[in-house]
C-alpha positions, 0 to 999 in steps of 0.5 A: 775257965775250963769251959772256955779252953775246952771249947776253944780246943773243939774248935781248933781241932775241927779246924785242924781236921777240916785243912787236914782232910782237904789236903788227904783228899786233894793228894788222893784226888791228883793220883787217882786222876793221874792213874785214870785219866778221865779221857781214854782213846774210846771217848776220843774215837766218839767225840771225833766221830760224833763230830763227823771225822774219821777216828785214824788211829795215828790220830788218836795216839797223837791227841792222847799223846799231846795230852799226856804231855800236857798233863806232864807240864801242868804236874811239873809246874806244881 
């Protein structure tokens, strides 16, 4: 019988450290996104160029604005 509790106990807290350490990792992830957002006013100035327009600066803080915005709505839905 104590062969069978202590496996049983392993396999419950390997469980339990798994849902634990996705959930740390996920949490860890959404602040270190939102605190660096992937994309800055330099990749936008590329992309914009790469696709052959002219980067205005007024343009870029619209598109940065619209995604923060956006960003925003998607955390406040959560």
């Amino acid at each position: 019988m104590n062969l069978g509790l202590a496996i049983l106990l392993i396999v419950l807290a390997l469980i339990a450290g798994l849902v634990g350490g996705f959930f740390i990792s996920r949490k860890y992830m959404m602040d270190y996104f939102e605190k660096n957002p992937p994309v800055n006013e330099d990749m936008l100035r590329m992309m914009m160029m790469q696709m052959g327009q002219k980067p205005s600066e007024k343009k870029i803080k619209q598109m940065m604005a619209s995604m923060k915005v956006q960003s925003e709505k998607k955390n406040k839905k959560k």
